[in-house]
LOKE-467039 format. One record per residue (C-alpha): x, y, z; residue in one letter. Coordinates in steps of 0.25 Angstrom, whole numbers, plus 5000, padded with zeros to 4 digits. Each point is the difference from the previous one (the first is absolute). Example, Ala and Ser with C-alpha at 12.3 -4.5 7.8 and 13.67 -1.06 7.14 Angstrom:
<recs>
504949825031A 500650144998S 
</recs>
This chain:
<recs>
506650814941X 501250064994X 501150025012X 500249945014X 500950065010X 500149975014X 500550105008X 500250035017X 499050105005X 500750065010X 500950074989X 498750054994X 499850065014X 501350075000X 500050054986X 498450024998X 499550044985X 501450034995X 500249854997X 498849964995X 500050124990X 501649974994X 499649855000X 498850034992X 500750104990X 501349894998X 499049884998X 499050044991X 499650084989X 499150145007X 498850024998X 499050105002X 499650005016X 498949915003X 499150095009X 498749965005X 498750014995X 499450135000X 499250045012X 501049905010X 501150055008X 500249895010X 499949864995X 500449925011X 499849835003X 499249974987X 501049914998X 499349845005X 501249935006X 499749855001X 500749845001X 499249924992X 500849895005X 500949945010X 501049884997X 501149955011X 501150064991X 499450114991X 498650075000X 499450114990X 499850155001X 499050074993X 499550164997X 499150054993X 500450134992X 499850135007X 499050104996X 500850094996X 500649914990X 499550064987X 501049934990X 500950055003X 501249935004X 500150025015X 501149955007X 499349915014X 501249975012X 499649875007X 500350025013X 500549875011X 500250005012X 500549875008X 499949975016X 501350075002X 499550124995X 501050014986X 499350064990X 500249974987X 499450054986X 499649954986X 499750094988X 499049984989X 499850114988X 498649944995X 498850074993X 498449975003X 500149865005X 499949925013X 501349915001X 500449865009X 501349985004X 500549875007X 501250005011X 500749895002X 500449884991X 500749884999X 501450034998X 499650135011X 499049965009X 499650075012X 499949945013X 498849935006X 499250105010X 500750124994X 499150125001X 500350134992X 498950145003X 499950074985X 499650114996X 500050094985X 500250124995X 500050054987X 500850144995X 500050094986X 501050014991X 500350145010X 500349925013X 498650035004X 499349915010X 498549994993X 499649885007X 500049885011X 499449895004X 499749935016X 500949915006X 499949855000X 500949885007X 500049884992X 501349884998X 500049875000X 499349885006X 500449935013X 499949865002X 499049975007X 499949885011X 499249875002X 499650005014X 498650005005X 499149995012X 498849914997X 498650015004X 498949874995X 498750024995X 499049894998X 498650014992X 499149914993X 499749865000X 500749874993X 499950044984X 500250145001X 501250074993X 500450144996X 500950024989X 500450144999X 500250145008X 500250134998X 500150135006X 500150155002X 500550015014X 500149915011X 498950045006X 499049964986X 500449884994X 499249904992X 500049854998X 499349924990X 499549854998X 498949955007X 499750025017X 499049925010X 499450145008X 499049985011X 499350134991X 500149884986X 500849954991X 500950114991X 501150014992X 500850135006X 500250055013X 500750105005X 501150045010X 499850155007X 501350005009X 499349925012X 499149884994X 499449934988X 498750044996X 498749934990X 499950064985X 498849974995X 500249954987X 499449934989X 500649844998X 501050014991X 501549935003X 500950124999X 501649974996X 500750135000X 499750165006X 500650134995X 499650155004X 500550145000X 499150035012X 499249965010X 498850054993X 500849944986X 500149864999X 499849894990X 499949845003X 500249884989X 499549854999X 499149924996X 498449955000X 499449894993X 501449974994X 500050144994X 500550135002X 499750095013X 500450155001X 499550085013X 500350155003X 499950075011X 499850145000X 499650115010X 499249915008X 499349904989X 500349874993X 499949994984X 500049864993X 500549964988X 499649844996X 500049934988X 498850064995X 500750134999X 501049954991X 499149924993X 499050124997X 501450054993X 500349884992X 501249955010X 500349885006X 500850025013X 500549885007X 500450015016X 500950135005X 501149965010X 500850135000X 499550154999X 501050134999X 499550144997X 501150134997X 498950105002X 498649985003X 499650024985X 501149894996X 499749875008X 500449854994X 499849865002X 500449874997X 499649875000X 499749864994X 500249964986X 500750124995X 499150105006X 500250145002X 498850115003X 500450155000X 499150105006X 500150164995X 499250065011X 498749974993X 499949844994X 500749905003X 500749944986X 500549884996X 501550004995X 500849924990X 501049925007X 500549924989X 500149875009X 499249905006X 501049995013X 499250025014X 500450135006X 500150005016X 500950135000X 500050144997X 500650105004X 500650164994X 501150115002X 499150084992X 498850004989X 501049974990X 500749895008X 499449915005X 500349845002X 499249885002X 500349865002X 499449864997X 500449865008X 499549914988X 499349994987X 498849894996X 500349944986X 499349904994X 499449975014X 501249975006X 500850115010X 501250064998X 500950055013X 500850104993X 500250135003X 499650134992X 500350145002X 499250104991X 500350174997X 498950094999X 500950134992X 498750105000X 499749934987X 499849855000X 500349885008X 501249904997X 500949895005X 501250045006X 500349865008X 501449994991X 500550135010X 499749945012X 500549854999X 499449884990X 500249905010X 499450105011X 498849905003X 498650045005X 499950145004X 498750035008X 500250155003X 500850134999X 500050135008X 500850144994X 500350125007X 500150164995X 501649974997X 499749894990X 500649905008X 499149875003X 499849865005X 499449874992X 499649885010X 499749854994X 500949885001X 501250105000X 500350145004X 500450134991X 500450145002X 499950094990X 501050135000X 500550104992X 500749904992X 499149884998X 499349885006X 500949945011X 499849865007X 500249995015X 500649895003X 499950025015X 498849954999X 499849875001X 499049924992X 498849955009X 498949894998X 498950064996X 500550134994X 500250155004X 498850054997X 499650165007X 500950125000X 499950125007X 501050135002X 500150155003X 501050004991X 501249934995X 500550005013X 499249955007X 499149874994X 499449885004X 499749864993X 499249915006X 499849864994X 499349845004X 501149915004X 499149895004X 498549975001X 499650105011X 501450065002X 500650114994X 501450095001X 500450154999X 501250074997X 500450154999X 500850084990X 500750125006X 500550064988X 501449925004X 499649855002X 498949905003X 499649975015X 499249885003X 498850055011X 499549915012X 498950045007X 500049945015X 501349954999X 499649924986X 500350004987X 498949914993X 498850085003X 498749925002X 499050064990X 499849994984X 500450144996X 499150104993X 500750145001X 500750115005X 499950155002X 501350065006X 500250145006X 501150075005X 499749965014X 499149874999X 499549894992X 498849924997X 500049854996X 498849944996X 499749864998X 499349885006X 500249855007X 499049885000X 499150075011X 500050144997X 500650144993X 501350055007X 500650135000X 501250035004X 500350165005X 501450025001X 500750135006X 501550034997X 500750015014X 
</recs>
């Protein structure tokens, strides 16, 4: 990008070609026309308009280059529209590439819930429209609120627990542990928008669940004090035990935390420095480069990704400290010094597609655009925050044990932290084992001394 000029479009309008064609001829050097390829004569919405990402002050627009665009510089007007219908534009004179632009910043930030309809066109150096794309709305994020209707679910018997969910929708979501059925005893079952139903399953204590789709999905934990890897796909169960890894020469200790950001690029973490890495055909084990006991992991992309440990066992002895490891697309490595020394225990991390995200554990980080940022809002509880679970930065919830069989909630609005009650109370009777949050509910999983509880919440 060599030039930027915002200009109103309604003296476009007014002027048509004229302006365009003495703009071009005063700004630049001319070149021969760029004309499309033989054999087109209307080119028209090759051009792919999208927002990659949405922040509460700024988000990203992105394009791909038209394909008419045969290097030659082209000149592509970016064209935004807001709620009272003022149309501005931006010019761009590029050659054969796609191209991300961010509005908004911190010295000029845009305001929360603005929304702006865009739409491009590109021209020759001869005023000639040659191409467009379709329309798209996107702006910032809203902050989002904190109150819900509560419905109560009870399963189980005393000494069941679940410690994870996940879903696609509210209507296919999955929790993982291990549930009393009158149909037996099995380690997931699953929600289908009116009850909870059996899943057969082989016995195995399942800490974590991540999928792409309800015919995609991967679980982690633990058998015989080894590594357990199920996945789910198009109807049928694959396991992968210790023998597996063994046969490979590997030795993988417990998983606690499974991410994937593709089904042909799934991780997960565990105890003793463990990280596993599967590439669509063999699970492989990775060099972490620690012998810290991951519980955490989470990506913005496959070559970002972050997971978190709450101690590390040295000469037999624990350690409560808290470590934050990279993965860059090429290695693994400990990035605890950006996010705080003295941050304590840190048990598990969620990001989202803007790059922010949250890190849970004895206290609580945000990370933005700019860093790693401690929220003090939060207060410090007894047992530690220990689950997380957003939409997006917006709109997050940490759960965390603040006693032997209570537990407390709070939400993240993009603004500030809310603490949740649910029935009128704030300690929430139940050991916490996760959270799966959508737009328009939530799911909290957990247990008591006499049975699983699940929590079903609905925002009024």
């Amino acid at each position: 990008m060599t030039f930027k000029q915002i200009f109103k479009y309604k003296y476009l309008k007014a002027f048509g070609g004229l302006i365009i064609i003495l703009f071009f001829a005063l700004a630049s050097c001319r070149e021969e026309p760029t004309q499309p390829p033989a054999g087109i004569t209307e080119v028209k919405n090759t051009v792919i308009l999208s927002s990659p990402w949405q922040e509460m002050h700024r988000y990203a627009i992105k394009w791909t280059r038209s394909l008419v665009d045969t290097n030659k510089r082209l000149t592509y007007i970016l064209k935004r529209k807001d709620a009272e219908g003022l149309e501005t534009g931006n010019t761009y004179y590029l050659t054969g590439k796609d191209t991300t632009i961010i509005e908004g910043s911190e010295t000029s930030p845009i305001p929360e819930g603005a929304l702006f309809n865009y739409k491009m066109e590109v021209y020759n150096d001869a005023g000639e429209l040659l191409d467009t794309s379709k329309s798209i709305i996107t702006g910032t994020l809203n902050t989002t609120g904190a109150n819900f209707m509560w419905e109560i679910d009870t399963l189980g018997i005393p000494g069941d627990y679940l410690y994870a969910v996940w879903g696609t929708d509210t209507n296919n979501v999955w929790a993982v542990g291990r549930v009393n059925f009158n149909e037996g005893k099995t380690a997931i079952i699953k929600w289908n928008g009116t009850e909870w139903s059996y899943h057969s399953w082989p016995l195995a204590s399942i800490y974590s669940i991540y999928g792409f789709s309800e015919n995609d999905i991967w679980v982690v934990g633990e058998s015989s004090n080894r590594s357990f890897i199920g996945h789910y796909k198009d109807g049928e169960w694959t396991e992968y035990r210790s023998d597996y890894f063994y046969s490979r020469g590997d030795t993988v200790y417990a998983l606690w935390g499974v991410w994937g950001a593709s089904p042909d690029d799934v991780w997960a973490v565990g105890y003793n420095g463990t990280i596993v890495h599967w590439n669509g055909e063999n699970w492989d084990k990775v060099e972490s480069g620690t012998k810290a006991n991951m519980t955490g992991i989470w990506g913005v992309s496959a070559t970002e990704i972050y997971a978190v440990s709450p101690f590390i066992i040295i000469d037999n002895v624990i350690h409560f400290e808290g470590n934050t490891f990279l993965y860059d697309g090429e290695s693994w490595s400990n990035i605890q010094s950006e996010v705080g020394e003295s941050s304590g225990p840190l048990r598990q991390t969620q990001f989202y597609p803007n790059g922010c995200g949250v890190a849970v554990g004895r206290n609580v980080y945000i990370k933005d655009n700019t860093g790693w940022h401690l929220q003090v809002e939060v207060p410090r509880i007894g047992n530690q925050w220990g689950r997380v679970g957003g939409t997006n930065i917006n709109d997050v919830m940490i759960l965390g044990i603040d006693g032997s069989v209570t537990s407390r909630i709070m939400h993240y609005n993009g603004e500030h932290w809310e603490t949740i009650s649910i029935n009128g109370s704030t300690t929430i009777p139940m050991i916490i084992g996760g959270v799966q949050l959508f737009k328009k509910k939530v799911f909290i999983v957990g247990k008591n001394n006499n049975h699983i509880i699940i929590y079903r919440g609905e925002r009024k």
